[in-house]
C-alpha positions, 0 to 999 in steps of 0.5 A: 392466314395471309397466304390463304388470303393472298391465294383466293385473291389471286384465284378470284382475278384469275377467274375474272379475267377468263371469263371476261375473255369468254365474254368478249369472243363472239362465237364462231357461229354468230359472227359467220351468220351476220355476214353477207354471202355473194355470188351465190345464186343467179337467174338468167333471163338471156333471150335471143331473136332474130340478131340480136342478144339480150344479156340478162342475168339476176345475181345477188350482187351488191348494186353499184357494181361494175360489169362487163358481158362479152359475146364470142364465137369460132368466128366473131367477137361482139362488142363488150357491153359494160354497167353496173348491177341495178338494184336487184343485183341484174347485170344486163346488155344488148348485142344487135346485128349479130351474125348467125353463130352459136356464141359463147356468152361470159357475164364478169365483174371488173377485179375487185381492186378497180371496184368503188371502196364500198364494193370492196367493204362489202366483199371483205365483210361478206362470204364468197358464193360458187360463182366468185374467184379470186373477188371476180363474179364469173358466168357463162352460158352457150347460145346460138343465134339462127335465122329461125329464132323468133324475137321473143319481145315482138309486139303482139298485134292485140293491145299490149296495154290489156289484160291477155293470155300468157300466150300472147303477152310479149317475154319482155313485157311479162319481165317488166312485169315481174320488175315493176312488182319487185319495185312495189313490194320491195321499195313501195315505190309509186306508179310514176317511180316504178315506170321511170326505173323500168325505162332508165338507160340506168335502170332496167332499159325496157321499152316505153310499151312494157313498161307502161304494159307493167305499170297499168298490170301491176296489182298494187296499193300505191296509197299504201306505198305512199304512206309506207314511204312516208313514215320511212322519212318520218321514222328515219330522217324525222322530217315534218308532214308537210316536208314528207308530202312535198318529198312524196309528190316531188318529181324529183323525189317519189313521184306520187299523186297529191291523193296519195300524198293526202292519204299518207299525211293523214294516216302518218300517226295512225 
């Protein structure tokens, strides 16, 4: 009788143990599903016009990290253009007084090594896209600049600052556009925000005109935005509603109107 016992003891442990082990192994699927994929999707919005060479390329890259954009030919070699990718993962540079040529165009990131620590942790905990090799985001593309290129950013002789047809509305203007919706819809940002991001020498560079042509185009609520950034500081940093309408209104902070500050507080427990 003591053996019997002895022996379902020791099967009963046995079988704790396994499915213990089964309990603490994540499935292959689930762990490959939480990770971030990288290098994976592009959309490149390079214009060309007269002399110059406006390197534009969307990735889904990480913010922050560090790029370079080279411009060659059989005969020239432009100046490397360097930065960091914006929000949005948008990896731009400009290319001015370029010789007429036909110009291979390269959009790289520095080697992950040479990469903030942050960068690093997210390459390590992320999925590699069809662009990414040995941690180096790389894209090229083939362009010639001729002296019958139109600069698609030239200013059309109607005001900017209306409503036009399609036709007549300048490519950067729609791109700042397009920019300033992302901002608004993604990061409810205000109109004062959303202009200051368009025009930063950090941010998106555009021009004072398409910026301001975005921003009084723009379809948006910014009371609603006003009142989506405040429960975002209510919910997550339990700040009280005087301190959130003062972060609201702040030029150094979001940059919204006092009426729109006002309609957040008042709706904060709504």
């Amino acid at each position: 009788m003591k053996k019997i016992l002895l022996s379902l003891a020791l099967l009963s442990v046995s079988i704790g143990l396994v499915a213990c082990g089964d309990a603490s192994s994540p499935s292959k699927d689930g762990k490959e599903s939480s990770k971030e994929t990288y290098g994976a999707e592009i959309k490149d919005k390079t214009t060309v016009s007269k002399d110059k060479i406006k390197a534009n390329l969307d990735t889904d890259l990480p913010s922050g990290m560090k790029f370079e954009i080279l411009a060659k030919s059989a005969s020239h070699t432009l100046e490397t253009q360097t930065g960091e990718t914006g929000i949005f993962g948008g990896m731009k540079g400009k290319f001015k007084e370029v010789p007429n040529d036909k110009y291979t165009i390269t959009f790289k990131t520095i080697p992950l090594d040479k990469q903030s620590k942050e960068i690093q942790e997210k390459f390590k905990s992320g999925v590699n896209g069809q662009f990414i090799k040995d941690g180096v985001f790389v894209y090229t593309k083939t362009i010639t600049v001729a002296e019958s290129d139109l600069a698609d950013e030239k200013p059309s002789s109607e005001n900017p600052e209306t409503n036009e047809s399609a036709s007549t509305v300048p490519t950067e203007y729609k791109s700042a556009l397009s920019k300033a919706e992302q901002y608004s819809d993604a990061m409810k940002m205000s109109k004062a925000g959303i202009y200051d991001q368009l025009t930063s020498e950090y941010g998106e560079q555009f021009s004072a005109q398409a910026a301001q042509y975005a921003v009084d185009n723009l379809k948006a609520d910014y009371n609603e935005n006003a009142l989506a950034k405040a429960k975002e500081y209510q919910e997550s940093m339990q700040m009280s509603p005087e301190a959130i309408r003062d972060q609201l209104t702040s030029q150094s902070g979001e940059k919204f109107t006092a009426e729109e500050a006002n309609y957040a507080i008042q709706r904060l427990n709504n």
